[in-house]
C-alpha positions in Angstrom: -13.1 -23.1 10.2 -11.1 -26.4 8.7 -8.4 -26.2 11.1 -7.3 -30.2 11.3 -4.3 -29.7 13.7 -3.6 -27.3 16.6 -0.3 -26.8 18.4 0.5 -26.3 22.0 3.8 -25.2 22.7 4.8 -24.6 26.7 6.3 -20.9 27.0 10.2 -21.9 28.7 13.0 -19.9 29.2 14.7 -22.6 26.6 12.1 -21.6 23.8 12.3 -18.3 24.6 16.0 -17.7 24.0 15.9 -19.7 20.3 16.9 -17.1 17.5 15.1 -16.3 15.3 16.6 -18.8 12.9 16.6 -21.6 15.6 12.6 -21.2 15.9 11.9 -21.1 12.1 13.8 -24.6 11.9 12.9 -26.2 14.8 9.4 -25.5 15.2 7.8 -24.7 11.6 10.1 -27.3 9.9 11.0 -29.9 12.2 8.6 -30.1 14.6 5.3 -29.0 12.4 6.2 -29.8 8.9 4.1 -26.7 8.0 3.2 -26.0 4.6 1.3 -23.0 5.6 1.1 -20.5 8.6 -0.9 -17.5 9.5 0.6 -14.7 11.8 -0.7 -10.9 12.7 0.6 -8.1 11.2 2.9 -7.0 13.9 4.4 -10.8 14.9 7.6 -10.7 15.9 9.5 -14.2 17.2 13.0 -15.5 18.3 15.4 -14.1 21.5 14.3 -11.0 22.2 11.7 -10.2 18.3 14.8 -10.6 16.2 12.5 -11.6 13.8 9.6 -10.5 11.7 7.7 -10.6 8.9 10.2 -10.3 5.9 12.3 -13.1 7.7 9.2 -15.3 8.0 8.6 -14.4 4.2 12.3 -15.3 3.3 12.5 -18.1 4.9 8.8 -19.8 3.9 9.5 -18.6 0.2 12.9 -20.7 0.4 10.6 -24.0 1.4 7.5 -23.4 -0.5 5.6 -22.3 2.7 2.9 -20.3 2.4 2.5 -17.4 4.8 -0.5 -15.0 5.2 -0.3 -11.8 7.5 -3.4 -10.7 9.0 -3.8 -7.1 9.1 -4.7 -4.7 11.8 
């Protein structure tokens, strides 16, 4: 499938309550320096789904990440 990396990342209570904006930073720009990342159609992520796809969008377009949604 050409995957070259995969990511584990332990579910905490600490990851779990990073906003939306916290978990864009830190994990797709700190941590994995992504240049491209694939998500569902109905992905949702940050303290309690804040986020979602238009934020992901937003946010990737602003650091020349691509993003592909996978429909249902």
């Amino acid at each position: 499938f050409g995957v070259t990396d995969l990511f584990f990342k332990r579910f905490s209570r600490r990851f779990a309550e990073l906003s939306a904006e916290q978990f864009l930073d830190s994990l797709l720009v700190r941590t994995l320096r992504a240049r491209a990342v694939v998500v569902g159609y109905d992905w949702n992520f940050g303290r309690g789904r804040e986020g979602g796809i238009e934020m992901l969008q937003n946010f990737a377009a602003e650091r020349e990440i691509k993003v592909s949604v996978v429909p249902a």
